[in-house]
C-alpha positions in Angstrom: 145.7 -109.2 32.0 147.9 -112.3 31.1 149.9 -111.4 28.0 150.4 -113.6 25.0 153.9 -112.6 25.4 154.1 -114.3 29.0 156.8 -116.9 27.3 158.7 -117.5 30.4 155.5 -118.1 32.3 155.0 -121.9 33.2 151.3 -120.8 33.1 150.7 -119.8 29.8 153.5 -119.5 27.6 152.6 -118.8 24.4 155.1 -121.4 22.4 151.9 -123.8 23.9 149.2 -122.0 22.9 150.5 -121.9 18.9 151.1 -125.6 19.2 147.5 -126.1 20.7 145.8 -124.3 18.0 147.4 -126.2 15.4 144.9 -128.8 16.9 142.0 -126.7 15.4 143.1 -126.2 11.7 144.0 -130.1 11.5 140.3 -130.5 12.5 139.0 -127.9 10.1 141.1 -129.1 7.4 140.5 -132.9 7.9 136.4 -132.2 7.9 136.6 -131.0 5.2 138.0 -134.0 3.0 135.0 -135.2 2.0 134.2 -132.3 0.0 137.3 -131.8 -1.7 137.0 -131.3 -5.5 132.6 -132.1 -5.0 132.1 -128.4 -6.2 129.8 -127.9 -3.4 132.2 -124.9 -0.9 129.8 -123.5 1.1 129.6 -127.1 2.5 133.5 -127.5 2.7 133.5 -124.4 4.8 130.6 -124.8 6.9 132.0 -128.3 7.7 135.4 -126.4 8.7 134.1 -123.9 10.9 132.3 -126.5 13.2 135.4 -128.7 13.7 137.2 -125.5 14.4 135.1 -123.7 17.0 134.6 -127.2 18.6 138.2 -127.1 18.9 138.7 -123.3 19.8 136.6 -124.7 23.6 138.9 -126.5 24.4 142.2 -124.6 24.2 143.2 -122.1 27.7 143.0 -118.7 25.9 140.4 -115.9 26.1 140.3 -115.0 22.4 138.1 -112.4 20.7 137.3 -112.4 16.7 138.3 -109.7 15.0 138.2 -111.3 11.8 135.8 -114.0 11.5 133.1 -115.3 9.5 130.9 -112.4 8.9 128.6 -110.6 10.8 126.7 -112.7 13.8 123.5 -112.1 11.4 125.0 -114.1 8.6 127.3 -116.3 10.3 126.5 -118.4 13.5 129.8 -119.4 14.3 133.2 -117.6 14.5 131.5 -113.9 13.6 133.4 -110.9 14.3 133.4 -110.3 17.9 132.8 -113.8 18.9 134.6 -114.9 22.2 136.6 -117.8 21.3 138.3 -120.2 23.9 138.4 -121.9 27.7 138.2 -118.0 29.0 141.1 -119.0 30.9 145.0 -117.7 29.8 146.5 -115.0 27.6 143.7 -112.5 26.4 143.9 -112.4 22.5 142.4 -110.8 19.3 142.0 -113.6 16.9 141.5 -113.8 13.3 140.5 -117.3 11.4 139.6 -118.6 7.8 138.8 -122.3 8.3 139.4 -122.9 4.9 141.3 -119.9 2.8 140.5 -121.1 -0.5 136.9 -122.7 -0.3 136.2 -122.3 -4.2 140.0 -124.0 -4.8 138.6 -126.8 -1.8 135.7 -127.2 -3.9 137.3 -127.4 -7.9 140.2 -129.4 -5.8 142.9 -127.5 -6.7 146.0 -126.5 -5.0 147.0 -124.0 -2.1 144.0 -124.0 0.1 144.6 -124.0 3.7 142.7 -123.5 7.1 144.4 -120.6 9.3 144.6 -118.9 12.6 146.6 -116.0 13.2 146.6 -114.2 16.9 147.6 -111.5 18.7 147.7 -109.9 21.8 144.0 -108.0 22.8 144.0 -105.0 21.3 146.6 -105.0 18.6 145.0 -106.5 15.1 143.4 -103.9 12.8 139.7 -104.6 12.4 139.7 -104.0 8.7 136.3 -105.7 8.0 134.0 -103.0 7.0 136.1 -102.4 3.9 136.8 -105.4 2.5 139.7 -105.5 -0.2 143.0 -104.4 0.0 146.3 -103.6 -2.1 149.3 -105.4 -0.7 152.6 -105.4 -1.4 154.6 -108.7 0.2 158.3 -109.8 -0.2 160.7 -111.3 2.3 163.4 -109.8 4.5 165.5 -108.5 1.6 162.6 -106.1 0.2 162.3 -104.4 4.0 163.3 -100.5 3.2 163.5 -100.7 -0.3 160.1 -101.9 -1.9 157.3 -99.0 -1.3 153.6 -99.6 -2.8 153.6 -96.0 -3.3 156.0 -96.8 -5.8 155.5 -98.2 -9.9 155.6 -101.7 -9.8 158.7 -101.8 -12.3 161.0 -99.7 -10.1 159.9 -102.1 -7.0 161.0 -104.9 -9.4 164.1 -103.2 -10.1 165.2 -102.6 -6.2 164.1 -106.1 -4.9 166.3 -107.8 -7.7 168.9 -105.2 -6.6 168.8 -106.4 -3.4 168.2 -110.0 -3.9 171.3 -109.9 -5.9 169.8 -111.6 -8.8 168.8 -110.2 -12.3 165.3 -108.6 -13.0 164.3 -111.6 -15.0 164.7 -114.1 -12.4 162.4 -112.3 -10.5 159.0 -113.8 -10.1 155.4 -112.0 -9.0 152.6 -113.7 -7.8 148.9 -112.2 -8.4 145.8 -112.9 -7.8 144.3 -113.9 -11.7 141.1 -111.5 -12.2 140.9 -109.2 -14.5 141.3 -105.7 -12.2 145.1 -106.9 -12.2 145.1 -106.9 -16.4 147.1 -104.2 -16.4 149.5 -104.7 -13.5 150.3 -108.2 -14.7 150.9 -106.7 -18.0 153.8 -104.2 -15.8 155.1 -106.7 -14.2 156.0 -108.4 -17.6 157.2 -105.2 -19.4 159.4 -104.8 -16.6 161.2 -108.0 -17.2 159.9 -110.0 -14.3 157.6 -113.3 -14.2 154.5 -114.0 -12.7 153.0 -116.5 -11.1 148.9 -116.2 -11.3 146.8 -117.6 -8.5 142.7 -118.3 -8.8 142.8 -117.9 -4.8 144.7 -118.3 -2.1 146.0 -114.7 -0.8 147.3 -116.1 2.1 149.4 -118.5 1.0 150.8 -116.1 -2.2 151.5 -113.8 0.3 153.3 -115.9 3.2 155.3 -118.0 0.3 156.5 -114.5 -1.5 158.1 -113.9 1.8 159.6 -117.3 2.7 163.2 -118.1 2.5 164.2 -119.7 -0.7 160.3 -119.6 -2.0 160.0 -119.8 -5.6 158.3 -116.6 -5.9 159.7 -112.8 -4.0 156.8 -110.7 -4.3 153.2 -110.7 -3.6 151.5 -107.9 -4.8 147.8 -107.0 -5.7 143.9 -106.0 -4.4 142.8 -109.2 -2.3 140.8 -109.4 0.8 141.8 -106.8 4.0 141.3 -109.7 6.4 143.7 -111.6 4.5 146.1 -109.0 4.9 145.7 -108.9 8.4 146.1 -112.7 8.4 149.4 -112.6 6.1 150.8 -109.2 8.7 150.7 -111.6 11.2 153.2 -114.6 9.3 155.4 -111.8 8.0 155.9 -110.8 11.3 157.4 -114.1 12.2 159.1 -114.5 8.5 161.0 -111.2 9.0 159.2 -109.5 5.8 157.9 -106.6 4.7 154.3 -106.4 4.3 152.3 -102.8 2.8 148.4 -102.7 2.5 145.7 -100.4 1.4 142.3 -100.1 1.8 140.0 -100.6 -1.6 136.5 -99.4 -0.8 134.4 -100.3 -3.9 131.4 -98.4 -2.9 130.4 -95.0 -1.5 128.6 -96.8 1.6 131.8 -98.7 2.2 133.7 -95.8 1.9 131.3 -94.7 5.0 131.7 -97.7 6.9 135.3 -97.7 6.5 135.3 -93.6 8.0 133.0 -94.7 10.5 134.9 -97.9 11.6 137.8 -95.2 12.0 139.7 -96.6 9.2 141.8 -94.6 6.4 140.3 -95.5 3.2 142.0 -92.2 1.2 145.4 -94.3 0.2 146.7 -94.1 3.4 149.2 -96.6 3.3 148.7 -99.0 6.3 152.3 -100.5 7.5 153.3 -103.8 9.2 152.9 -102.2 12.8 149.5 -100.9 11.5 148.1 -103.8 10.6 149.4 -105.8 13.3 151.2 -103.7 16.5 154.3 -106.0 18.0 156.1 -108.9 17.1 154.1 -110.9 19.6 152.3 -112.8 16.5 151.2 -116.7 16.1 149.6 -117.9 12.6 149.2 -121.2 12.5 147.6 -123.2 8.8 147.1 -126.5 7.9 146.9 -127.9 4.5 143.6 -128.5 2.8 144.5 -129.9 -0.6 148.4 -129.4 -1.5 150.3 -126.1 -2.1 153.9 -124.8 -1.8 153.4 -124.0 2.0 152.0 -127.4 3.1 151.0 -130.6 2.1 147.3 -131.2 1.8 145.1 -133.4 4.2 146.2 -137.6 3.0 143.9 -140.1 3.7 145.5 -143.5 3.2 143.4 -146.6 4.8 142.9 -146.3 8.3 145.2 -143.3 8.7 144.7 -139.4 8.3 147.5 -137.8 7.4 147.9 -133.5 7.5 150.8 -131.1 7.8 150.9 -127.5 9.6 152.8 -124.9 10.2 153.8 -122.6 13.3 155.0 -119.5 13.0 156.2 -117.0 16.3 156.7 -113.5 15.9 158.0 -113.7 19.2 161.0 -116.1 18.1 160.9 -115.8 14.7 160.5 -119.1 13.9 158.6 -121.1 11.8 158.0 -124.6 12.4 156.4 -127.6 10.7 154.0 -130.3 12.0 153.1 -133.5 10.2 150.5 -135.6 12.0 149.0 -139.4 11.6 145.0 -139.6 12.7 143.3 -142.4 12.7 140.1 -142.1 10.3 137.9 -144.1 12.5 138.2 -140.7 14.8 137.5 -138.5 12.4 135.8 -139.9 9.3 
């Protein structure tokens, strides 16, 4: 088995492979410009998954969905379990969202992107028979000292301690529905700010843990495969990352035991959601956010911006790209 950790090799180091996939979100994202603030999402989405897989043939990895679409009876293209890829290089679990934020694509507002996050085979929890999850997300500074066992206040109360900065300069982002009514309310009595978000998890997760980000904590029930997808950034970003399952129904509750997963609070860690440091996430920008610039189309010219980020190297790197329309549009 080639590994996606073979960085040395002059085969298939994996520094190419995150700067080839980068090639399938600017497709994804730039397809789906012309439905941008049309209200119609299902078509914004269905036009990203097509540019992506198109994509996804012709980059040198042998990649597996874990986190996909849907089911192969509901969605054609990129289902869970879907082999993705030339077949050729570093064998790879792969999760995608063509466009996280397809309602936000759709009303044209801000912070939707198109993402792929990978791993080596083997090591990205399949969460997708229960679908939401709690997460907790900061950056470096909140590693061993926030806990999502804990009361939001006290977790508050240590990051600022450990950010050096006072309580109410601390700001929250959260998800804006009304299961988080009382949570947002905590996070207020405890002193802190918050910073609602109509969608977007991945994004409020992966800028909570960024370096001089105008939020430090990302915390809330939002989708499991989104958690898996943010595990995979923070990994890279050098952050801490908690998550646990949400099952909303008895049958899901089942499908979660029978998928093998813990769905009795068990609190799923960074490892547990992703194993290794061996991580890529790459995301364009679909309309703008504080991650990345949205797609630009000026005249003849397409203009997008991505970014890379290694678990491997811990970096996190940022592409802007020029397209000529008459290619794409």
């Amino acid at each position: 088995m080639v590994s996606l950790t073979a960085d040395m090799s002059p085969l298939h180091p994996d520094r190419n492979l995150a700067l080839e996939l980068v090639r399938a979100t600017e497709a994804a994202s730039i397809r789906a410009v012309p439905f941008i603030g049309r209200g119609d999402k299902e078509a914004a989405d269905g036009a990203a998954v097509d540019a992506m897989r198109a994509f996804f043939s012709t980059v040198d990895f042998d990649g597996t969905i874990v986190i996909g679409e849907g089911e192969k009876d509901n969605a054609p293209m990129l289902y869970n379990g879907e082999r993705v890829g030339s077949g050729r290089g570093p064998q790879c679990d792969v999760a995608v969202d063509p466009i996280d934020g397809t309602s936000l694509t759709a009303a044209g507002r801000q912070n939707a992107l198109s993402v792929i996050a990978v791993s080596d085979q083997g090591t990205m929890l399949d969460a997708s028979s229960v679908f939401y999850m709690d997460k907790l997300v900061t950056g470096p500074a909140g590693v061993g000292v926030v806990d999502i066992r804990l009361p939001i206040g006290e977790n508050i109360r240590r990051l600022a301690k450990a950010l050096g900065k006072p309580v109410d300069e601390i700001v929250v982002s959260v998800l804006n529905r009304p299961r988080h009514e009382q949570l947002i309310a905590d996070i207020r009595e405890a002193g802190a700010g918050t910073r609602l978000m109509s969608d977007g998890d991945v994004a409020g997760g992966i800028n909570a843990a960024r370096h001089n980000a105008r939020t430090d904590m990302c915390v809330g029930i939002g989708g499991s495969p989104e958690g898996i997808v943010t595990a995979c950034a923070i990994k890279a970003l050098g952050g801490h990352i908690q998550g646990v399952l949400v099952p909303r129904t008895d049958d899901e509750k089942q499908k979660g035991r029978d998928a093998g997963l813990h769905i009795d609070g068990t609190v799923y860690e960074a490892d547990d959601l992703v194993k290794g440091k061996n991580t890529i996430f790459v995301a364009t920008g679909v309309t703008d956010g504080q991650l990345v610039q949205g797609v630009r189309r000026d005249g003849d010219f397409i203009y997008t911006e991505s970014v890379v980020l290694r678990g491997a190297s811990g970096t996190l790197r940022r592409i802007s790209s020029e397209h000529l329309t008459s290619k794409w549009l």
